[in-house]
C-alpha positions as CSV (number, residue, x, y, z in Angstrom):
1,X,-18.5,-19.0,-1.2
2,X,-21.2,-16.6,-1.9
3,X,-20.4,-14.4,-5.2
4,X,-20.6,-10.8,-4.4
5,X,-21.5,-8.5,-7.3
6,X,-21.4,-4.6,-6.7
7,X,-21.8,-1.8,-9.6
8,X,-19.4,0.8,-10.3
9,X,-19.5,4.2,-8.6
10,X,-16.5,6.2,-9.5
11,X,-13.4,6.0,-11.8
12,X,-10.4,7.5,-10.9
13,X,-7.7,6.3,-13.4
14,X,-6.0,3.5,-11.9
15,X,-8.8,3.6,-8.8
16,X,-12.1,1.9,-9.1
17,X,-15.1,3.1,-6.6
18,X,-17.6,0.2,-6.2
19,X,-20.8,0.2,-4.3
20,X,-22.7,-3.2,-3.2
21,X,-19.6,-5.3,-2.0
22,X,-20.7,-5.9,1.8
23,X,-18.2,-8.3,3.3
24,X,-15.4,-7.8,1.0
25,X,-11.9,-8.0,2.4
26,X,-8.7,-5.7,1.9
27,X,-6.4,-7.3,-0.8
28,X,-9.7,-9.4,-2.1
29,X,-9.4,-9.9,-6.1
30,X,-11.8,-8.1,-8.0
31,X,-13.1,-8.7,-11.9
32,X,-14.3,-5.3,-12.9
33,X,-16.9,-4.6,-15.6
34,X,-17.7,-6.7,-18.8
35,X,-14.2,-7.3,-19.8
36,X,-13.9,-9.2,-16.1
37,X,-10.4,-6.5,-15.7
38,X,-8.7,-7.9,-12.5
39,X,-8.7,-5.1,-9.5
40,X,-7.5,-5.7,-5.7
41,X,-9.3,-4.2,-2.9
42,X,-7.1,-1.8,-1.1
43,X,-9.9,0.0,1.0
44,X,-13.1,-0.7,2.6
45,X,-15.9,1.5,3.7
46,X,-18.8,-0.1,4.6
47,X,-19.9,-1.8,1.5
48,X,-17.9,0.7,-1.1
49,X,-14.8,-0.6,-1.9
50,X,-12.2,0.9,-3.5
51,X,-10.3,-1.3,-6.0
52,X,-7.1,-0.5,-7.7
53,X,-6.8,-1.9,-11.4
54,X,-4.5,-3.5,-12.5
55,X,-5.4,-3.2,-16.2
56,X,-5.9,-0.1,-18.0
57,X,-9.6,1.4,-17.2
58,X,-10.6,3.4,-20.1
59,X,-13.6,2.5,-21.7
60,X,-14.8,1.8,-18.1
61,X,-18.3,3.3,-17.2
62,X,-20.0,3.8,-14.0
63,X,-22.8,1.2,-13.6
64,X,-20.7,-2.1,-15.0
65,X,-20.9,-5.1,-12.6
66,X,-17.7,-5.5,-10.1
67,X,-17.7,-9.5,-8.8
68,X,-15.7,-9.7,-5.5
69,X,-13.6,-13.5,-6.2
70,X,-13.3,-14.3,-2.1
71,X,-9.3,-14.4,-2.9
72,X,-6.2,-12.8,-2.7
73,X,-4.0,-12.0,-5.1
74,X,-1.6,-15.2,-5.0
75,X,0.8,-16.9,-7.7
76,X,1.1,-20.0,-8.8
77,X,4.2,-22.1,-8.0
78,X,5.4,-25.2,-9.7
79,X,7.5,-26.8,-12.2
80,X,8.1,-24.6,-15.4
81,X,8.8,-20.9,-13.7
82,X,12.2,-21.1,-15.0
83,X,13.1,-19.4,-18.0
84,X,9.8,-17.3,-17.8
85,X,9.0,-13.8,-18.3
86,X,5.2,-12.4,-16.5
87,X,4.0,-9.3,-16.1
88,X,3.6,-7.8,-12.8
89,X,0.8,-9.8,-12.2
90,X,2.4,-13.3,-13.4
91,X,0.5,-13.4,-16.7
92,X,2.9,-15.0,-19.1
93,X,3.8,-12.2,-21.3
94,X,5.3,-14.7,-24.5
95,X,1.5,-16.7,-24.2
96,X,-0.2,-13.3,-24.5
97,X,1.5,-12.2,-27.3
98,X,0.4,-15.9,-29.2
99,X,-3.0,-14.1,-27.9
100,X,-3.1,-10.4,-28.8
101,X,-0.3,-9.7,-30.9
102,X,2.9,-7.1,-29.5
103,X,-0.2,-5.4,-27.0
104,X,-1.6,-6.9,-24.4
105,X,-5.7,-6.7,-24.6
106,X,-7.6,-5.4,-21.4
107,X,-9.3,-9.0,-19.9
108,X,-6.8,-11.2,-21.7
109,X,-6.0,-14.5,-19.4
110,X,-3.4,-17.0,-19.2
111,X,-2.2,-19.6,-17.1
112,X,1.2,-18.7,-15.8
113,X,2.2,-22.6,-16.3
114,X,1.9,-25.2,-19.3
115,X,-1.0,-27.2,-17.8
116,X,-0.4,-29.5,-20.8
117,X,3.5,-30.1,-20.6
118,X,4.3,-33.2,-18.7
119,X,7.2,-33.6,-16.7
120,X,9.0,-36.4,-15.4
121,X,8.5,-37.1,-11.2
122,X,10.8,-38.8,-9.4
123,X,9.2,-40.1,-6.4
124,X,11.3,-39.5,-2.7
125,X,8.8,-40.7,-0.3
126,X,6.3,-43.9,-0.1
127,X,3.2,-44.8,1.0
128,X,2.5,-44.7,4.5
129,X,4.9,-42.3,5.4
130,X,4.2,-39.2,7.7
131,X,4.5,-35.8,6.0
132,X,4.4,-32.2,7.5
133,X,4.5,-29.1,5.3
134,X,7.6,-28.6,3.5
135,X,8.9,-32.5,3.2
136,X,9.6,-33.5,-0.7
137,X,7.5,-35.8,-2.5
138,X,9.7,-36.2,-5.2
139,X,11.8,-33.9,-7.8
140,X,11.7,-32.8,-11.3
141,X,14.6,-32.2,-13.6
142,X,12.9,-29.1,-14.7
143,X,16.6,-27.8,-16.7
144,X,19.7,-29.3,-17.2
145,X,21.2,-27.1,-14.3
146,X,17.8,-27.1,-11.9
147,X,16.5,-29.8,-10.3
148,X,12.6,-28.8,-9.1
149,X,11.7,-30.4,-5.2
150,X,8.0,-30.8,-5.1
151,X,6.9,-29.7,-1.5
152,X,3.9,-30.6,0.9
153,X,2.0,-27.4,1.0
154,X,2.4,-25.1,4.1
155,X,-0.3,-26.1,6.2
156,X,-0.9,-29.4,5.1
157,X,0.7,-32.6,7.4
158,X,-0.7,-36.2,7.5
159,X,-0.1,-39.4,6.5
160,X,0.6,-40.3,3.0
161,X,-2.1,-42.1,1.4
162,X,-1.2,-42.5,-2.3
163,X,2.1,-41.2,-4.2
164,X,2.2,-41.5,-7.8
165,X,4.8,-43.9,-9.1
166,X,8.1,-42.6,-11.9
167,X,6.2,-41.5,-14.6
168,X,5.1,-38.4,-17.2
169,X,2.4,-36.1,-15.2
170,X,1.1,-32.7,-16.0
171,X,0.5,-29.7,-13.5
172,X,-3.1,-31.1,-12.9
173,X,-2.5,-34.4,-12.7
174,X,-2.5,-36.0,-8.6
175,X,0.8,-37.1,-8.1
176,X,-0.4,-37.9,-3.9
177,X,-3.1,-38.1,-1.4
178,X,-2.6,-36.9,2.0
179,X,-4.9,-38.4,5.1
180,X,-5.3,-34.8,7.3
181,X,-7.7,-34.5,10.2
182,X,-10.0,-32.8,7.8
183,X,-9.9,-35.5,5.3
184,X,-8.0,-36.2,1.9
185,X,-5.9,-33.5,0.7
186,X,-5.0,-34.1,-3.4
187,X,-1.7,-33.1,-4.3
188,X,-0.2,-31.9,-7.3
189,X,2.9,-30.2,-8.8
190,X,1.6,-26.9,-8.5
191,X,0.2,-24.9,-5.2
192,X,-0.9,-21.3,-5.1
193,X,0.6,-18.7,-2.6
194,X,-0.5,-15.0,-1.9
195,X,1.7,-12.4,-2.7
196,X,1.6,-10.2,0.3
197,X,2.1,-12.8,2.5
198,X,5.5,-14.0,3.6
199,X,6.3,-18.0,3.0
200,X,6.4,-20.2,6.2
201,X,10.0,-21.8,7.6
202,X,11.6,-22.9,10.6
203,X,14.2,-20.0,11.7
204,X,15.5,-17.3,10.4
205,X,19.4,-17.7,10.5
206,X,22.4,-15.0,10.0
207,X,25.0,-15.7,7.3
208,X,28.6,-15.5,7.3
209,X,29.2,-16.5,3.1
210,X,29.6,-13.7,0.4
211,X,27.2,-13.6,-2.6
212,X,29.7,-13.5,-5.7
213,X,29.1,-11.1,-7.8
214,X,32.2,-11.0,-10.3
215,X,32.7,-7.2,-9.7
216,X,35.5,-6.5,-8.4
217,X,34.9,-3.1,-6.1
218,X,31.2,-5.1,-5.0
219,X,33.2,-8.3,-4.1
220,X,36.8,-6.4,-2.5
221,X,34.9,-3.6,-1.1
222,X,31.5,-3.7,-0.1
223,X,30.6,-7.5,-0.2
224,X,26.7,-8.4,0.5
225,X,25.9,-11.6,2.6
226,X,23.8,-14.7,1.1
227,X,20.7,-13.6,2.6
228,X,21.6,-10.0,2.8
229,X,19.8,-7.0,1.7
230,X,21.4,-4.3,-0.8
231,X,20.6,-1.1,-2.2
232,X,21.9,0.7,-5.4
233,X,21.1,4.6,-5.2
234,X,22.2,6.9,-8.1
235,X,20.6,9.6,-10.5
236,X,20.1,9.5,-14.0
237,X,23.1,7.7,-16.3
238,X,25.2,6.4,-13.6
239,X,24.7,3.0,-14.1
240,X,21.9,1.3,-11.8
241,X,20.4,-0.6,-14.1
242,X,23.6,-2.0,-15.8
243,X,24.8,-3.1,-12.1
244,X,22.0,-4.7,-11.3
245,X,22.1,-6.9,-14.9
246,X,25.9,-7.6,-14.2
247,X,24.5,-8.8,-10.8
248,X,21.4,-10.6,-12.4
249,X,24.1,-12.3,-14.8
250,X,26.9,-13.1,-12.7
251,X,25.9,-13.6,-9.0
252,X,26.8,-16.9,-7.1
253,X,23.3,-17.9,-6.8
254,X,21.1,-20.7,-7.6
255,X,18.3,-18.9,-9.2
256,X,18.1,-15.5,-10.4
257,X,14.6,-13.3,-10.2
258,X,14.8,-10.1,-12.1
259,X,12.2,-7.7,-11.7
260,X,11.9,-4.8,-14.2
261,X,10.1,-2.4,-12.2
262,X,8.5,0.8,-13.7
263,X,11.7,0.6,-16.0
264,X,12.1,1.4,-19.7
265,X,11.1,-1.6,-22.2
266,X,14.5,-1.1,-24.2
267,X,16.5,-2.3,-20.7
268,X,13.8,-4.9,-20.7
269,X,14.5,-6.1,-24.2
270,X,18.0,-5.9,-23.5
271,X,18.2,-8.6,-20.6
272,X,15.5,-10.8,-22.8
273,X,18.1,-10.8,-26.1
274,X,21.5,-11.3,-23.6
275,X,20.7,-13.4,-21.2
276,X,20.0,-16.2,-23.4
277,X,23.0,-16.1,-25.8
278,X,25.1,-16.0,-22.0
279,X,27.0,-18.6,-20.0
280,X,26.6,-19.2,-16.6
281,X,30.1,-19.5,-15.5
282,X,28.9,-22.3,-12.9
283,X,27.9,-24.7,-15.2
284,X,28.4,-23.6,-19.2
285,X,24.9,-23.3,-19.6
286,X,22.4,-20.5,-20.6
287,X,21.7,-18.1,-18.0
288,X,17.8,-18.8,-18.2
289,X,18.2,-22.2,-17.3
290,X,18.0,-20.8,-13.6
291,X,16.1,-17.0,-14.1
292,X,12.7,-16.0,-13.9
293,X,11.9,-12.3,-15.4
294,X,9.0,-10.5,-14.2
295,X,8.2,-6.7,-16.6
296,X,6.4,-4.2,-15.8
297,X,8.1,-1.9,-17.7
298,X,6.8,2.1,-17.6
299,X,4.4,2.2,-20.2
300,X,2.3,-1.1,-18.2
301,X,-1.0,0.2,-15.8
302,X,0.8,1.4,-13.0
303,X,-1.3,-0.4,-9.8
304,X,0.3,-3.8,-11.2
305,X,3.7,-2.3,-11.0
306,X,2.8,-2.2,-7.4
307,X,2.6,-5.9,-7.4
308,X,5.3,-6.5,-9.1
309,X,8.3,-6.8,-6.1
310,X,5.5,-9.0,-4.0
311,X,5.1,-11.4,-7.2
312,X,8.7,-11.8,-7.8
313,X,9.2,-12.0,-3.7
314,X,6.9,-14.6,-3.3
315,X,8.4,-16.9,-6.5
316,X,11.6,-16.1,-4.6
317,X,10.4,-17.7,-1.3
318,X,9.3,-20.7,-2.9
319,X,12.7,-21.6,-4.3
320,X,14.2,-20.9,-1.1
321,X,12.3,-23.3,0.6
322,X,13.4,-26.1,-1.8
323,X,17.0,-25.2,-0.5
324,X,18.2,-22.9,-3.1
325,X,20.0,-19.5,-2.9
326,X,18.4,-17.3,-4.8
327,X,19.1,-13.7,-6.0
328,X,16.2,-10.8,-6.5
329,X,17.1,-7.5,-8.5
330,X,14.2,-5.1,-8.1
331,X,14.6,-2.5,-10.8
332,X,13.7,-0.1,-9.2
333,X,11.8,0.6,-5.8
334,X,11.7,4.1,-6.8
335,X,9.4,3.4,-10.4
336,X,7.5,1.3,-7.2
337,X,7.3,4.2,-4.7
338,X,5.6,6.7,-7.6
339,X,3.3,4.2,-7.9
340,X,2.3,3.8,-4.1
341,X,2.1,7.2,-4.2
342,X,-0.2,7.8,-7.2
343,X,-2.7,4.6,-5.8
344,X,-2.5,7.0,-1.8
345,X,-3.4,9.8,-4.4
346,X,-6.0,8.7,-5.8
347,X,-7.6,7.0,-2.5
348,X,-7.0,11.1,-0.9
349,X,-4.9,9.8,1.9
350,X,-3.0,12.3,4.1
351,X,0.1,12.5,2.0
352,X,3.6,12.7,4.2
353,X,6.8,13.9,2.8
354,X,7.5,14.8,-0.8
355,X,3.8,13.4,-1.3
356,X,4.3,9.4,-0.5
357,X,2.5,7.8,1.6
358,X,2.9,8.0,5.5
359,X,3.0,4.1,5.6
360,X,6.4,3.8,2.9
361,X,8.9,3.1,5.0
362,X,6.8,0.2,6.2
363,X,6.0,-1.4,2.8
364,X,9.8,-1.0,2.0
365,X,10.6,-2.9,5.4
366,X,8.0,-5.7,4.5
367,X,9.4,-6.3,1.3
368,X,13.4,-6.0,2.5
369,X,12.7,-8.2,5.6
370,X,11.3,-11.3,3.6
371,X,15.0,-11.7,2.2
372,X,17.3,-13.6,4.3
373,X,18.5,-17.1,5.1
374,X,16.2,-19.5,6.6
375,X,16.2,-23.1,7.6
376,X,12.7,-24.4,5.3
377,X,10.0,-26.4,6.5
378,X,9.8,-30.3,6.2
379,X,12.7,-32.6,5.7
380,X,15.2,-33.3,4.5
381,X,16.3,-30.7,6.4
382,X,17.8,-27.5,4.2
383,X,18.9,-24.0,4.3
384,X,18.1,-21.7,1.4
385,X,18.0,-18.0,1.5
386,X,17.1,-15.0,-0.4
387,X,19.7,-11.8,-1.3
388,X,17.7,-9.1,-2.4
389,X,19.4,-6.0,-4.2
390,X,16.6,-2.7,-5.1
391,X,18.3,0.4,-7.5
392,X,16.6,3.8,-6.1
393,X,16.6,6.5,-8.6
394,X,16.6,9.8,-6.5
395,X,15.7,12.5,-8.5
396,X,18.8,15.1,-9.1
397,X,21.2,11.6,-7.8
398,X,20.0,13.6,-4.2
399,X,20.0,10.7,-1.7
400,X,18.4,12.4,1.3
401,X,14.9,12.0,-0.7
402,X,12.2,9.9,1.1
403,X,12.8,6.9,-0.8
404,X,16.6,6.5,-0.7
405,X,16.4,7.5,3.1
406,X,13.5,5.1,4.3
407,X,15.5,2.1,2.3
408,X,19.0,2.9,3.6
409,X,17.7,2.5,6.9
410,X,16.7,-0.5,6.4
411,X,19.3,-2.5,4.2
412,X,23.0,-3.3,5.0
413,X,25.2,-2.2,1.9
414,X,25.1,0.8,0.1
415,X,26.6,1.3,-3.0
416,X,26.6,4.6,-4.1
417,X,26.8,5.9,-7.6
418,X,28.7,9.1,-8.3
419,X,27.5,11.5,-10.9
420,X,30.8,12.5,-11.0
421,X,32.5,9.1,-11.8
422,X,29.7,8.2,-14.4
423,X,31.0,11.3,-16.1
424,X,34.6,10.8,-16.2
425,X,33.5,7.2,-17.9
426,X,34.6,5.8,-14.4
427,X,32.6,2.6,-14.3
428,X,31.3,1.0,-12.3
429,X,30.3,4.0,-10.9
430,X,30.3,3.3,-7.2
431,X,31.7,5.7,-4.5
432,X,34.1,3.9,-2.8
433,X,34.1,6.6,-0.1
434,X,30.6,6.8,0.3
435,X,29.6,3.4,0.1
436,X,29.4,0.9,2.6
437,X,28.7,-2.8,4.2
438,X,27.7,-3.9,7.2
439,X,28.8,-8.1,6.4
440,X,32.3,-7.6,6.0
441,X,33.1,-8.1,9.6
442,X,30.8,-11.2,9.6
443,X,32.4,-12.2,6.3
444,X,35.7,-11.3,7.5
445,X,36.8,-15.4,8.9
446,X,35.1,-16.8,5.3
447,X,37.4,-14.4,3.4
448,X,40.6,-15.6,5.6
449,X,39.5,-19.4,5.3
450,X,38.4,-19.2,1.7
451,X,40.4,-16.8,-0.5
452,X,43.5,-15.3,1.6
453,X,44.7,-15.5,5.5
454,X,45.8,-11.8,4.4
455,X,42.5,-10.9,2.8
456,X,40.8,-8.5,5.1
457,X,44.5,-6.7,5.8
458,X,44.8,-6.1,2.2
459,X,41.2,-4.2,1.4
460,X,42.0,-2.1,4.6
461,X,44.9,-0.9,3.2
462,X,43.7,-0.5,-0.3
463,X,41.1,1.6,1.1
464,X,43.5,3.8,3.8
465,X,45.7,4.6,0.2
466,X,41.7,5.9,-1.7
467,X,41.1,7.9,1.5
468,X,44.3,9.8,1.7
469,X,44.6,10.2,-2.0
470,X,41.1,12.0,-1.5
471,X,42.8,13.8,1.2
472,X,45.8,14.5,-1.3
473,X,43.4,15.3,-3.9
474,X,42.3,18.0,-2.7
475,X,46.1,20.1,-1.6
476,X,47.1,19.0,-5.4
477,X,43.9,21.4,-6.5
478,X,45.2,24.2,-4.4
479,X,49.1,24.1,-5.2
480,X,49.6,20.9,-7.3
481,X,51.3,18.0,-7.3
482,X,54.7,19.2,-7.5
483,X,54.3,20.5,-4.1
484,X,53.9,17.2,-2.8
485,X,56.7,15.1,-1.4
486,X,57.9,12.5,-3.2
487,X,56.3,9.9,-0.4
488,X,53.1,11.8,-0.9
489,X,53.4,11.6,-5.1
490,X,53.6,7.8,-4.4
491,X,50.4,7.1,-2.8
492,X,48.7,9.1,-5.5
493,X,50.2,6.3,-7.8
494,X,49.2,3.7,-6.1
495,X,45.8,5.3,-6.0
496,X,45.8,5.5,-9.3
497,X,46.4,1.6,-10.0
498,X,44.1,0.3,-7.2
499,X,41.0,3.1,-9.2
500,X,42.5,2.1,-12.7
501,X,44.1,-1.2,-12.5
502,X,41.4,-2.8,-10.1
503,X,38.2,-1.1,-9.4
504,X,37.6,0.1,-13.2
505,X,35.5,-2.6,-14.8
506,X,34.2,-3.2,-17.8
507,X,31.1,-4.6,-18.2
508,X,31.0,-5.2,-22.2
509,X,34.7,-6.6,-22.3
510,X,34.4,-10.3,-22.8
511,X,37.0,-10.9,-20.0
512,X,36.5,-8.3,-17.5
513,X,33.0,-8.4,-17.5
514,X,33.4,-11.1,-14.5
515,X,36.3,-11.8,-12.2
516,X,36.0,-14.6,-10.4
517,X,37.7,-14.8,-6.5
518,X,41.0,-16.2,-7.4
519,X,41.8,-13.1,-9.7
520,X,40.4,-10.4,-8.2
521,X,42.9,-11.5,-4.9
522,X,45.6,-11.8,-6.7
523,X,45.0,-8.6,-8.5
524,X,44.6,-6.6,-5.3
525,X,47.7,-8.9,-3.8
526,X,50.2,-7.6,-6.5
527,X,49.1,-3.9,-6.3
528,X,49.9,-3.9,-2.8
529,X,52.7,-5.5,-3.3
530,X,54.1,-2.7,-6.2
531,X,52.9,-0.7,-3.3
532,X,55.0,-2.2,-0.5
533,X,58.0,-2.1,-2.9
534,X,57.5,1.6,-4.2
535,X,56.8,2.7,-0.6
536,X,60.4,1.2,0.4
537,X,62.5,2.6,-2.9
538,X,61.5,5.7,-2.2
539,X,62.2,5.8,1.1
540,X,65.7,4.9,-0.2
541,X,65.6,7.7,-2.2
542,X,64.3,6.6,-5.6
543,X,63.0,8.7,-8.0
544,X,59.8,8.3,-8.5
545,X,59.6,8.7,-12.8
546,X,62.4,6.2,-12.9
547,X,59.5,3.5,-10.7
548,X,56.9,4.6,-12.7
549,X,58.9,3.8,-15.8
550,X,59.4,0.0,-14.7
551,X,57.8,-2.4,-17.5
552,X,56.0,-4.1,-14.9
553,X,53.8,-1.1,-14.2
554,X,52.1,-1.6,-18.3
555,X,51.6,-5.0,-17.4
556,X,49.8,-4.2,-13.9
557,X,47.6,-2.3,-16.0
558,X,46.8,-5.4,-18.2
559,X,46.3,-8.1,-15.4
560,X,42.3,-7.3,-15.7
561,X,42.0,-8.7,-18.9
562,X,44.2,-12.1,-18.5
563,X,42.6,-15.1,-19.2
564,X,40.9,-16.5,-16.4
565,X,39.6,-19.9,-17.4
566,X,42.1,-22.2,-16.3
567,X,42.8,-21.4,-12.8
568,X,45.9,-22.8,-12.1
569,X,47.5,-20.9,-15.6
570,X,46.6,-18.1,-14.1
571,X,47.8,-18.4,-10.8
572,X,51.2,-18.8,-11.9
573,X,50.7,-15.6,-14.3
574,X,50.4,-13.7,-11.2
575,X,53.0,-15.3,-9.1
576,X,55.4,-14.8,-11.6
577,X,54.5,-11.3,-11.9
578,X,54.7,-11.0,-8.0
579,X,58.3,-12.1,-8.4
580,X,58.6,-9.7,-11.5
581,X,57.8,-6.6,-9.4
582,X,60.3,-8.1,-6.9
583,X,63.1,-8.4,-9.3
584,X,62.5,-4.7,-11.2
585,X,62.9,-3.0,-8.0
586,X,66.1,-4.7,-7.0
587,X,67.5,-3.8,-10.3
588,X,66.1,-0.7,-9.1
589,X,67.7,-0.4,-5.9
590,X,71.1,-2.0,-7.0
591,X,71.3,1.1,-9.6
């Protein structure tokens, strides 16, 4: 390809004006000036382009050479993403430092992967074979807990020529040769991708299995689908970003991608220093044995924090189509949005509400719609999918701002986080009566098969005592509660233990940090239960004090933080508390 070299017109902060560049395409990779900065084109007028930086631009001056590359911006995918941290832009942020020291110099380079590390193939296929994009050549153990498929390259199908044997290989090393109509095609364990471009597959299926999360009002309440799409909207100190690392730590999914969007580099720092000292509770192991982390925290050039979600979408897709379930946290759209709207700025586009730009809504849908679950390419056949969870931060916690609006019309659970609850050190902060999920009808038969027949009955009812204790709530403000009925008195009560005793979570006790399914049933199955009982004794005409006075109710209270490591120990904790509650209010009712 012909190299295209333009000057500089105009600076603009983040926006680069360059004259000269006939023929250059939108979302073309750009090396500005004598530091070679990398740019993308995001407009084209004739032959002025206008490039948005992705490094910072001072020091810039009109004049300097701007060399069009004749490529997009793309990743590279291949053995050794785990455990990484990039930038927005997937420079490898630990390499850099070896570079420049703690701040990254304008120009710097990396390779995202160890082009020198070898790593040990496994070959699946033989010579002579017939191969399509998407069949495995072979695997890598790349961790102890992640074994790496290396994939024909969408695009590419053939017969195979050559395929390495069992042995050591680097990421530039030809590990096959595929005969295609236009010739030999040299594979090896990497291939590159473009970032705004979604990943081939086969079909797009719907899900009906719950992505784990070890919280308890997430899981009970408002579960989100393998393949689902979920937002977290909530103003300043109610908890976004420690939900989304609770989620990043403890989801059911085979690889986690965290993306530190426009977010402080303290929370940043936080999930590097935890998440290694962590177990996964699937398998013992560190937590970075299956996460990739991608910062671009808030003091980073703002245009690459636009890049950010597509880099960590696309690494996403690529683990997918090995079979995997992975898990994106996007922290947070909103940090992404300002910076949409900053690039529109500068480019003088005809701004819509609250300044963004008219086209938001659609860049949110482009990103939300690549998650899902999806039968891959190739064979052997398998299904892999892609959850993806964004935090919004609406300024004032006012959720009818652009942002919040243009992504809950496009994801399926909102959990909402209450000012309010955040204040009263209610955590985690979501509104159970605001929130919502569109999977739990579609989860509904997993639930009865997998955790409890009596499952779904036993939310709905948990959920009819929050709603009337709302409704109850708010006569107690006018006349209090000793106006209520004794009948009335008890569903506050029971309220009180399903907020207390179940939804409160703690995500710095050692224990309650995660519950896994077994408890958290069991924990709602005994409330109701106390319920059921205290429902019935007063009905007989029981006091109320005298049942809130049982023993039982203290240890209700302390069921969060049982043990939970040896399943069937714990099981019989909570049947015998079952019968416990029984037994007290007999006692009860015989007195």
């Amino acid at each position: 390809m012909t190299t295209r070299v333009g000057t500089i017109r105009r600076i603009a902060g983040p926006l680069i004006e360059a004259d000269g560049l006939l023929g250059v395409t939108m979302f073309e990779v750009c090396r500005i000036g004598e530091e070679k900065l990398i740019g993308e084109v995001n407009r084209v007028v004739g032959d002025r382009a206008y490039i948005q930086c992705y490094e910072m631009t001072e020091g810039l001056k009109p004049g300097e050479p701007v060399i069009a590359t004749g490529t997009s911006l793309d990743v590279e995918l291949g053995p050794g993403l785990i455990g990484s941290i990039f930038d927005g832009i997937q420079r490898p942020l630990p390499i850099i430092k070896e570079k420049t020291g703690d701040f990254i110099t304008r120009g710097v380079t990396a390779s995202p992967l160890d082009e020198d590390k070898q790593w040990t193939f496994k070959p699946t296929l033989q010579k002579g074979a017939d191969v399509s994009a998407g069949d495995v050549l072979g695997t890598i153990q790349e961790t102890s807990v992640f074994l790496h498929k290396i994939l024909v390259p969408p695009g590419i199908h053939g017969k195979l020529v050559t395929i390495a044997n069992e042995g050591e290989y680097t990421l530039k090393d030809t590990i096959a040769k595929i005969q295609t109509n236009t010739g030999k095609k040299d594979i090896t364990l990497t291939q590159r991708w473009p970032v705004r471009i979604g990943r081939p597959y086969k079909t797009k299926t719907g899900t009906e299995v719950p992505l784990t999360t070890g919280q308890r009002v997430i899981d009970a309440f408002f579960p989100v689908a393998k393949g689902g799409t979920g937002a977290i909207p909530g103003g300043f100190g109610t908890g976004k970003t420690v939900t989304l690392h609770q989620l990043a730590k403890w989801a059911d999914a085979d690889i986690i991608v965290y993306v530190g969007c426009g977010e402080r580099g303290n929370e940043m720092t936080e999930v590097l220093e935890d998440f290694p000292k962590l177990k996964d509770p699937k398998s013992g192991k560190s937590l970075m044995e299956r996460t990739i982390l991608i910062a671009n925290t808030s003091n980073m050039p703002v245009a690459a924090r636009e890049a950010s979600i597509y880099t960590g979408i696309t690494l996403a897709e690529y683990f997918r189509d090995q079979g995997y379930d992975v898990a994106l946290m996007a922290d947070s759209t909103s940090r992404w949005a300002e910076a949409l709207r900053e690039i529109s700025g500068r480019l003088e586009e005809m701004p819509g509400e609250e300044g963004y730009p008219a086209y938001l809504a659609s860049r949110l849908a482009e990103f939300y719609e690549r998650a899902g679950r999806v039968e891959a390419l190739g064979s052997p056949s398998r299904m892999g999918s892609i959850t993806v969870t964004g935090a919004v931060s609406p300024p004032g916690g006012d959720f009818s701002e652009p942002v919040c609006q243009a992504t809950l019309r496009i994801t399926k659970v909102f959990w909402a986080l209450s000012k309010d609850f955040a204040s009263r050190r209610f955590f985690p902060a979501i509104d159970y009566l605001q929130s919502y999920s569109l999977y739990k009808d579609a989860l509904a038969g997993w639930y009865r098969t997998n955790l409890g027949s009596d499952w779904p009955e036993l939310t709905e009812e948990a959920m009819s005592i929050l709603q009337r204790d709302k409704e109850l709530r708010e006569i107690v403000q006018l006349v209090g509660p000793d106006a209520l009925p004794e009948r009335e008195r008890a569903v506050l009560e029971a309220a009180r233990m399903v907020k207390e005793d179940f939804l409160m979570q703690s995500a710095l006790h050692p224990i309650d940090t995660y519950c896994p399914q077994a408890k958290y049933y069991w924990m709602l199955k005994v409330i109701m239960e106390f319920w059921e009982q205290m429902r019935r004794a007063v009905d007989a005409g029981v006091p109320l004090r005298r049942i809130i006075g049982l023993s039982v109710v203290n240890k209700l209270a302390r069921m969060k933080v049982q043990p939970q490591d040896k399943p069937q120990a714990l099981e019989k904790y909570f049947k015998d508390l079952e019968k416990e509650i029984q037994s007290e209010f007999s006692s009860l009712s015989a007195n």
